[in-house]
N, C-alpha and C positions, 0 to 999 in steps of 0.2 A: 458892316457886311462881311459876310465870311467869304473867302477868296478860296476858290475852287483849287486842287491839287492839279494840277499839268498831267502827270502820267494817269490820276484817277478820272479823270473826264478822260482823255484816251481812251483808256482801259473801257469805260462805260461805254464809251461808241463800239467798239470791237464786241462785245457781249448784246449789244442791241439785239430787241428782237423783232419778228419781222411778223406783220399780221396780213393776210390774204385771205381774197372769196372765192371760195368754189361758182365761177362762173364762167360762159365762153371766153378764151382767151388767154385765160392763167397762165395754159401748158407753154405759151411761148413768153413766160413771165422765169417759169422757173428754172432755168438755168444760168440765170443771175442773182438766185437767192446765194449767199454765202455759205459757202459744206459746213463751217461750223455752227451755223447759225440755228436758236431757237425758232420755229415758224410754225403759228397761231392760223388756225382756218375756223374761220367765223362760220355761223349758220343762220338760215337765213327762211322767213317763210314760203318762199317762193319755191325753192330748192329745198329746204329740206335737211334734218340731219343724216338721212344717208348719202346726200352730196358733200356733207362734210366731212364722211368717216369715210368712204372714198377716196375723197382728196387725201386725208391726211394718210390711208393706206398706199397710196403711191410716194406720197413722201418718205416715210418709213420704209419704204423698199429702196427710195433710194441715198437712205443713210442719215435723213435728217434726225434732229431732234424735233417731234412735232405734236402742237397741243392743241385737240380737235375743242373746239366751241358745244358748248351743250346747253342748247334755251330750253328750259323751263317750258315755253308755253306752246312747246312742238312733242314733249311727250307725255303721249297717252295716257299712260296708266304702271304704276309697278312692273307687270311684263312688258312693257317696252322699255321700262328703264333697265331692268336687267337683262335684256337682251343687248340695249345700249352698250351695257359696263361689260357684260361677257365679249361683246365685239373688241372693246376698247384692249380690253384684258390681252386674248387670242393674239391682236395688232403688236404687243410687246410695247402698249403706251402707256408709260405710267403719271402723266399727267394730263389734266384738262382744265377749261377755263369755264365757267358757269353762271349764266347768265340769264335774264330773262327772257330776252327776245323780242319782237319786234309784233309778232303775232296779236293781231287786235284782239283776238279771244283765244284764250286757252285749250288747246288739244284735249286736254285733261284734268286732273285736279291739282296742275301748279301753277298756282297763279305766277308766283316770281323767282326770285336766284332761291330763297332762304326757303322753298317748299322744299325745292328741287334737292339742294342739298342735304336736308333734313332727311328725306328721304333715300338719301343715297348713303349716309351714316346708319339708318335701319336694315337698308339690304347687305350691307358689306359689299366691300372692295379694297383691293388693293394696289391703287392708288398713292403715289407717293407726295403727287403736290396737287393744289387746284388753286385756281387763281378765281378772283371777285374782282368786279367793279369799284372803281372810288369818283364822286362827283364832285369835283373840285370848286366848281361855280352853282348855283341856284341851276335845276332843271326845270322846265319849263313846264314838264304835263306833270313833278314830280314835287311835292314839298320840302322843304330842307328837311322838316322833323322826320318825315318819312325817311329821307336817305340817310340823315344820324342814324334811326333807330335801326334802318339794314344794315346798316355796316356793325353794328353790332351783333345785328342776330346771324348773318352771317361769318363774321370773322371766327367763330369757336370751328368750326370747318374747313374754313380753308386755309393755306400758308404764303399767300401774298397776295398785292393788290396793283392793281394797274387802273391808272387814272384817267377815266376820260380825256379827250381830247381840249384845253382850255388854251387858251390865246395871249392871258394874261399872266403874265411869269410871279407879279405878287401875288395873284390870285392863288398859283399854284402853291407858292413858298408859304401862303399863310394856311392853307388847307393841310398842306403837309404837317403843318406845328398842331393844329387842331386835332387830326386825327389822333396826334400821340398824345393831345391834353386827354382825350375821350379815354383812354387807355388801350385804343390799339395799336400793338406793335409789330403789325405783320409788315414785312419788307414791302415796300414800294418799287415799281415800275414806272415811270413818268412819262402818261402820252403823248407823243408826239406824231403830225403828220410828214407824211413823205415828201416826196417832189410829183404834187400835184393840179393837175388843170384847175385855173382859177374859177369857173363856175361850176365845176362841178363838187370844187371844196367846198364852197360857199353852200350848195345844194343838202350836200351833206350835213355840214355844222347845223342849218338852219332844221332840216330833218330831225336831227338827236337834240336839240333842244341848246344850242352853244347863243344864245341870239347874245345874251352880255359879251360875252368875250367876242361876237363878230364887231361888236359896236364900239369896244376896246381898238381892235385891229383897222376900225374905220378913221379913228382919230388918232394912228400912227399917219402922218401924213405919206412919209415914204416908204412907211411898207406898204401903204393902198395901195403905191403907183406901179411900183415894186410885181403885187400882185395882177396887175393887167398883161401880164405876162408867163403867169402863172406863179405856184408859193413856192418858196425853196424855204425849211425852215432855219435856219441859218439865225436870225437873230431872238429866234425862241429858244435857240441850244445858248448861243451867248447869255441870253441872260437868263437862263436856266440854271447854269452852271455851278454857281455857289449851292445851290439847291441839291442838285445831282455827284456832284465831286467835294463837297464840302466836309465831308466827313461827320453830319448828322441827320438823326431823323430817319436813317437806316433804310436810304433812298438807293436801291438797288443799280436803276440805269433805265434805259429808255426803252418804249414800246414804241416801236413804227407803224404806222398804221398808213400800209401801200395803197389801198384802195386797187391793188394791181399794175402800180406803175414799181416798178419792184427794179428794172434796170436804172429808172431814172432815181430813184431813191439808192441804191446803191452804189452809182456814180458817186451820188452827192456826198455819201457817209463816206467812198474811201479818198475825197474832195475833202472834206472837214480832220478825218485823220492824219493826213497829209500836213496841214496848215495847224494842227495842234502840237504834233510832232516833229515837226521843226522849231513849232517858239520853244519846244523843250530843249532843241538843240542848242539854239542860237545863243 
């Protein structure tokens, strides 16, 4: 096994980035996001992507670096995409994240990430990064061969990847070698969840299609018990680690995904810094 670097998992916690939903409650979330910190605002069909360019337009005002969520199957048509990108543009963002969305039927004519994007290489922008999905485990409403062949047609587009949320650290470790057998070499982000209520994580995972990895996490016997108390991830970053700090595979650092607990997730990261950064002392 490859044994993580000490100051580079450090380093990796300190660059985390932080993902949030434009929903009631946020605003007293966000001033315990980190000033330096990357922070991701998801969209959503209920809300909408003008709750998302919203949110991220108040972040941007106050100083983040911030990467607005753009589904696929919430815009219309060409003129809403380039009104999309003209907003994005105006905002001073030069990144976003792209994705399908959640939307049971399509606004318009994209179906998923690789329309969306498609289409946004036809209009022009300028644009510096855009981030894609990576499916670590089997999706549930999704095929394996289906999620190979996106990640192909999408990668000539975008410049990095952020992995779903999976539970199983080999799971992850092996997904990560496979992507780069496929030939893509877009930097990785490694999902991670925050410090989360135990049923409503559970709710989730099971929502986005995680059921193998919940079924993993059921037969850790003491992170089950662990969890009736809520998840702290703690031994997903342990044994993530060689994965994330190992110096291969071009595994960038972690994606948080707060679900909006964003003070208790940032307790816990400057908890885990703390205790990384002293065995470096010691």
């Amino acid at each position: 096994m490859i044994k993580p670097d000490g100051a580079a998992l450090t380093e990796s916690l300190r660059r985390a980035r932080f993902e949030i939903i434009p929903m009631k409650g946020i605003d007293a979330q966000i001033p315990y996001l980190p000033r330096e910190a990357t922070v991701t605002v998801t969209s959503s069909p209920t809300k909408g992507i003008d709750a998302t360019l919203e949110l991220a337009q108040r972040l941007r005002r106050d100083g983040f670096h911030v990467v607005p969520h753009l589904a696929a199957r919430l815009v219309a048509g060409g003129g809403h995409l380039r009104d999309i990108l003209d907003r994005v543009e105006d905002l001073g963002i030069s990144e976003v994240f792209v994705v399908a969305g959640d939307a049971k039927e399509p606004s318009g004519p994209y179906e998923g990430a690789s329309d969306l994007l498609r289409a946004m290489a036809d209009l022009g922008h300028r644009l510096t990064d855009i981030g894609i999905t990576g499916y670590p485990e089997s999706h549930s409403f999704i095929s394996d061969a289906t999620t190979i062949q996106a990640m192909y047609d999408k990668a000539p587009y975008a410049t990095y990847i952020v992995s779903q949320i999976c539970y199983d650290p080999a799971q992850v470790a092996w997904w990560v070698g496979a992507v780069r057998e496929r030939g893509v070499d877009l930097p990785i982000h490694i999902g991670l969840p925050g410090v989360v209520d135990r049923a409503r994580l559970m709710r989730i995972s099971l929502k986005v299609g995680l059921g193998d990895s919940l079924r993993f996490l059921r037969r850790q016997g003491g992170v089950a018990a662990r969890l009736l108390g809520g998840y702290s991830p703690d031994d997903l970053v342990t044994a993530l680690a060689p994965t994330v700090a190992g110096g291969r595979g071009n595994v960038r650092g972690w994606h948080l995904f707060t679900f909006n607990e964003v003070e208790k997730t940032e307790r816990w990261r400057q908890q885990m810094l703390s205790r990384y950064s002293g065995a470096q002392q010691a």
